[in-house]
Residue frames relative to the residue before (quaternion, step in Angstrom):
aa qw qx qy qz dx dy dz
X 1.0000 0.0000 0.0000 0.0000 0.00 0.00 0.00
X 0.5356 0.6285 -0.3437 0.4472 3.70 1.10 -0.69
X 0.7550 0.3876 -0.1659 0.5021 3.21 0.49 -1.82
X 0.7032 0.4076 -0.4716 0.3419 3.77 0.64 0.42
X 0.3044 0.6020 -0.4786 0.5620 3.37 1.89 -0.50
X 0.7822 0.3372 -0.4595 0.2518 3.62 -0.53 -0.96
X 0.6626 0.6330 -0.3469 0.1998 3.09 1.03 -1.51
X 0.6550 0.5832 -0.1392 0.4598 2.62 1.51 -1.39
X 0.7724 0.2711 -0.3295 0.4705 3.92 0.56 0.21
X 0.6837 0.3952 -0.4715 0.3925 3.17 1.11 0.34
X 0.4570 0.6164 -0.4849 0.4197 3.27 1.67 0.32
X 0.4816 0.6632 -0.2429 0.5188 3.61 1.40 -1.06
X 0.5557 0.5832 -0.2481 0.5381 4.17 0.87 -0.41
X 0.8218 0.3273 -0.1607 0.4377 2.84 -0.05 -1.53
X 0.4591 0.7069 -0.3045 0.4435 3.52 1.43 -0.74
X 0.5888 0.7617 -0.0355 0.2680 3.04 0.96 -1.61
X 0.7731 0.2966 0.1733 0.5332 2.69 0.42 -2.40
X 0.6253 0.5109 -0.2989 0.5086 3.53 1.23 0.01
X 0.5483 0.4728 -0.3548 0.5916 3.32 1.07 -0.59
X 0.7406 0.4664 -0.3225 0.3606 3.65 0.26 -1.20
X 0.6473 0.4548 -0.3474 0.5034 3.64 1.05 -0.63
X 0.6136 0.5467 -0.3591 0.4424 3.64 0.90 -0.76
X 0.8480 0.2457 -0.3221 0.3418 3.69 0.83 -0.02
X 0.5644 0.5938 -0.4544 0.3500 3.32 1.26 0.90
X 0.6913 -0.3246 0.2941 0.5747 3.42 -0.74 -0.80
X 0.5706 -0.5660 0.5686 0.1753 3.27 -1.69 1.18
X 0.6678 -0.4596 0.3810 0.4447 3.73 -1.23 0.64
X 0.6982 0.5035 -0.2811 0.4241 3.66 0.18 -0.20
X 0.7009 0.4243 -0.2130 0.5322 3.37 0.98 -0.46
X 0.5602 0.5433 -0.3600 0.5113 3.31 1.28 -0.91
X 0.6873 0.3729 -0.3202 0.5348 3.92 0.83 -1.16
X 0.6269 0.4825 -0.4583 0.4051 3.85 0.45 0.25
X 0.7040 0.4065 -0.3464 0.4681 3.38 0.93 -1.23
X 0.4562 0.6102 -0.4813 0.4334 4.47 1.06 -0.27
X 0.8029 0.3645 -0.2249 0.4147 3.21 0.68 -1.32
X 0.5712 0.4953 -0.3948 0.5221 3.85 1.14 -0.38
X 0.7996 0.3297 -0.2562 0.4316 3.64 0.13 -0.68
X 0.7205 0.3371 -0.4699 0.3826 3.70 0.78 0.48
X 0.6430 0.3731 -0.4574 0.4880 3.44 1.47 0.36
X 0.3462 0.6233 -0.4692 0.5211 3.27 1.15 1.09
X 0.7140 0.5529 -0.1166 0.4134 3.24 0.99 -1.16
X 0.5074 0.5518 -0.2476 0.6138 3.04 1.68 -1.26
X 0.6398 0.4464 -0.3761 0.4999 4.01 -0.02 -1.22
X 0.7700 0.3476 -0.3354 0.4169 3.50 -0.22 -0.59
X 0.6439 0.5159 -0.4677 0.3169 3.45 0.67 -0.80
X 0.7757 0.3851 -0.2492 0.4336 3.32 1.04 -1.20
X 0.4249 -0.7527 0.3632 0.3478 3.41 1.30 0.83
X 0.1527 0.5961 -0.7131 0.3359 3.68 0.79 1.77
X 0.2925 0.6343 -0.7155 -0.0100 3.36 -0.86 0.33
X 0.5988 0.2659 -0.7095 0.2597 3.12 -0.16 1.21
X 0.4726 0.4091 -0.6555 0.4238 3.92 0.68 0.50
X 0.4590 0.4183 -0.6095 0.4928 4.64 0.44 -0.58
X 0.4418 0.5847 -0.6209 0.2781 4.11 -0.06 -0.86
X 0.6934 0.6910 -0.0846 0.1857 3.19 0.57 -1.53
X 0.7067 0.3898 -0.1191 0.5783 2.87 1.38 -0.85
X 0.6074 0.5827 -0.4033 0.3591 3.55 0.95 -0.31
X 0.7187 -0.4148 0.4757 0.2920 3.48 -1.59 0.90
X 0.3626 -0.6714 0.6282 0.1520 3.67 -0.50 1.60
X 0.5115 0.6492 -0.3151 0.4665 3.49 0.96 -0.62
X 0.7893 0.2526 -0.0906 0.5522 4.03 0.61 -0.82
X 0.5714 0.5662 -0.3438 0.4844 3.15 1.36 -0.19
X 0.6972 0.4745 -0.2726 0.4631 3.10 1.02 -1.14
X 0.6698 0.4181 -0.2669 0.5526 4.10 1.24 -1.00
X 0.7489 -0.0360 -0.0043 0.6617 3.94 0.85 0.37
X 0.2842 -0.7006 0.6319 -0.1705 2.89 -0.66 2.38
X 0.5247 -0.5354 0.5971 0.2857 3.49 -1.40 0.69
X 0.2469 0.7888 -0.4562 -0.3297 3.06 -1.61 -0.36
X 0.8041 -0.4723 -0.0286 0.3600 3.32 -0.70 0.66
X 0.2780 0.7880 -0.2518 0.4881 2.96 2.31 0.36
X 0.6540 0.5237 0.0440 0.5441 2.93 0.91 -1.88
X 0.7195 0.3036 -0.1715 0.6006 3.73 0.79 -0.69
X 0.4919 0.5413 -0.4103 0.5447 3.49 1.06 -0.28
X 0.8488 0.2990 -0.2270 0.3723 3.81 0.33 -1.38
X 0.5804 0.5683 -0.3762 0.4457 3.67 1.54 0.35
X 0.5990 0.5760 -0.2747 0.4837 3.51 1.37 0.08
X 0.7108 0.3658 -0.2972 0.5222 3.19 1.63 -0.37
X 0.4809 0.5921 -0.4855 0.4271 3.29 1.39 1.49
X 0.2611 -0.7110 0.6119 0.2277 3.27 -1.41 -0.35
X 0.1980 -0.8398 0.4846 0.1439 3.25 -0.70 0.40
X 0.1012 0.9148 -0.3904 0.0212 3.74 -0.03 1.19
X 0.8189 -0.2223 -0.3248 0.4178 2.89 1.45 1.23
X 0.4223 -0.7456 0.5003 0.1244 3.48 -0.89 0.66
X 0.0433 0.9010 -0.4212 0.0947 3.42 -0.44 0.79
X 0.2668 -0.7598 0.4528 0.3828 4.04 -0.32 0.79
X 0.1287 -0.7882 0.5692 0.1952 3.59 -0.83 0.24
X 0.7598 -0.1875 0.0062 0.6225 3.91 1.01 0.08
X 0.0574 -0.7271 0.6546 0.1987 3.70 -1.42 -0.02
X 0.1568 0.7705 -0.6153 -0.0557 3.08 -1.35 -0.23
X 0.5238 -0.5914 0.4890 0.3698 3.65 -1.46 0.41
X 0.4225 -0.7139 0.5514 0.0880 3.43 -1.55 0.82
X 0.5637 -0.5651 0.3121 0.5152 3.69 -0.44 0.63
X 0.7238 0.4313 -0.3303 0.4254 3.70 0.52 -0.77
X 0.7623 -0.4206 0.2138 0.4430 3.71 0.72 0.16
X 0.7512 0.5934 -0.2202 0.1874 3.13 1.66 -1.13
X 0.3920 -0.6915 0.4095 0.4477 3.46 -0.47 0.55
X 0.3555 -0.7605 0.5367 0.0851 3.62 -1.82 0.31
X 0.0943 -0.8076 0.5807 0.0407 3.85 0.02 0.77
X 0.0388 -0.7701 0.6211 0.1403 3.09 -1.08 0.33
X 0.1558 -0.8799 0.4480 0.0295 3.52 -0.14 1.02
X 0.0496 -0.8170 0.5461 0.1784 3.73 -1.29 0.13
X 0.2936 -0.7460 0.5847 0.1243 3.93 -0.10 1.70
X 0.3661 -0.5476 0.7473 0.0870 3.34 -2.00 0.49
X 0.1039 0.7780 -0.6196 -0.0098 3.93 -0.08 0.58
X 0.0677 0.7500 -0.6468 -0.1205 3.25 -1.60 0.29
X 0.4783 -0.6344 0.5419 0.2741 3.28 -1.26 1.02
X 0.4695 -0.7069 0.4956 0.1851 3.36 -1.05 1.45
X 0.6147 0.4893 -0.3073 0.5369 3.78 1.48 -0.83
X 0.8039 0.3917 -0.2725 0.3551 3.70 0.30 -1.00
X 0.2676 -0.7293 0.5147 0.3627 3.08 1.52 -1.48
X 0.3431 0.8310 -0.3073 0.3121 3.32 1.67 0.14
X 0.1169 0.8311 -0.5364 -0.0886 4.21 0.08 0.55
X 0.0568 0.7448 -0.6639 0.0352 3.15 -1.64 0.52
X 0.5547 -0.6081 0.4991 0.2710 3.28 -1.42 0.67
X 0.0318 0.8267 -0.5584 -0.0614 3.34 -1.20 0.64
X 0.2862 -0.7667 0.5558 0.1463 4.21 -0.74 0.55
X 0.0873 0.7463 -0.6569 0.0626 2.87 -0.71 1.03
X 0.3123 -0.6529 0.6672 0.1760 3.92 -1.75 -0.46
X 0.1505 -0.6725 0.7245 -0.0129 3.05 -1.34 1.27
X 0.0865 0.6427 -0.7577 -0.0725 3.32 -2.03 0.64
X 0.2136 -0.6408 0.7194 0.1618 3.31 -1.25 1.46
X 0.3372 -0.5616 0.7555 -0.0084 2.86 -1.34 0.82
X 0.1463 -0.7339 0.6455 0.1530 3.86 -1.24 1.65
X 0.3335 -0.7500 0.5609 0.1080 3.34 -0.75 1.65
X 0.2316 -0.8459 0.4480 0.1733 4.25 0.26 1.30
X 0.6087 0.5449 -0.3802 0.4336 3.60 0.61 -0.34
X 0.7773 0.1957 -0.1332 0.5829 3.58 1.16 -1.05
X 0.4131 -0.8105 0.3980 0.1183 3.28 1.13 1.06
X 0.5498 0.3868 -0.5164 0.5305 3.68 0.97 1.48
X 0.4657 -0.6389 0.5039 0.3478 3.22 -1.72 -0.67
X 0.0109 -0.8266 0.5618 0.0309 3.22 -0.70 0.28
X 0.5457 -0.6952 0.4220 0.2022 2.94 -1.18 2.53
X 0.3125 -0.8547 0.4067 0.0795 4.16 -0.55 1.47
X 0.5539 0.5744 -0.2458 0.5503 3.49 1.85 -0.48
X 0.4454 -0.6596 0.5293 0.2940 3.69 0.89 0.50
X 0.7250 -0.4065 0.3355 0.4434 3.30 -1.76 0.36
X 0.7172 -0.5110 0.3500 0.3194 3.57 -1.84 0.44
X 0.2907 -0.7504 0.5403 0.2458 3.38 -0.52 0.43
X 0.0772 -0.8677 0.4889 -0.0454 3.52 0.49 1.37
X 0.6319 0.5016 -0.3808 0.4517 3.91 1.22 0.78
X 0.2690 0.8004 -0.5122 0.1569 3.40 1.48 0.00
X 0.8916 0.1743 -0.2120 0.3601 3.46 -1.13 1.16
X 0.5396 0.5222 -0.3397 0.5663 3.22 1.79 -0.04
C-alpha cells in the first residue's frame, strides 16, 4: 500500500511538472529571452535608456508615450547597479523579473536603491520578446 502512495505521487509530480513546462517558453525562446534581457540589462546598466527604449512593447509605448521631459529626467541618472531578485512564469505565458537598480542623481550625487518588475512578453509574429512594463520607474516615492 506504501509503494502505491509513492507511485502514485511521484506519478502526480511528474504530472505536475509537465503541465508547468508545457506552458512556458520552448527551448528557443528561453535562448532568445537570455539573450534579450541581458542586452536589456546591459542598456540600463550603462544608463542608455534610450537603446532599453528599444526593447519595450510598441504596444505600451504607444498607450503611455515618454516625453522628452521624462527622457530629460532619466539622463540625469546613473545607474550603478542592476540586479535579478526572482523570476517566474505568469499564467498568460509571460515571464516576470523582479529586479533591484542602484540610481544616482548626477546633480546631487545622491544614491539609492530602487525595485521595480519587468514582464517580457514573447511577441510570435515578430518572433522576439518585448520587456511590456515600460522602462523602470526609478523615482518611486519621490
Amino acid at each position: 500500500m506504501r509503494r502505491i502512495l509513492q507511485l502514485a505521487l511521484l506519478l502526480l509530480l511528474v504530472a505536475a511538472t509537465g503541465v508547468s513546462l508545457a506552458a512556458g517558453p520552448n527551448r528557443s525562446q528561453r535562448n532568445k529571452l537570455a539573450q534579450t534581457q541581458d542586452a536589456y540589462t546591459a542598456a540600463i546598466r550603462w544608463s542608455d535608456f534610450e537603446t532599453a527604449l528599444g526593447f519595450i512593447d510598441p504596444e505600451h509605448l504607444a498607450s503611455h508615450p515618454l516625453t522628452e521631459l521624462e527622457m530629460e529626467r532619466y539622463r540625469q541618472l546613473q545607474v550603478s547597479s542592476y540586479r535579478e531578485r526572482g523570476a517566474g512564469t505568469l499564467p498568460d505565458g509571460s515571464i516576470e523579473r523582479r529586479i533591484e537598480i542602484g540610481v544616482i542623481n548626477r546633480n546631487t550625487l545622491a544614491e539609492r536603491t530602487v525595485q521595480g518588475r519587468e514582464v517580457w512578453r514573447w511577441d510570435a509574429q515578430a518572433k522576439r520578446w518585448w520587456q511590456s512594463a515600460g522602462l523602470p520607474d526609478l523615482w518611486k516615492g519621490q
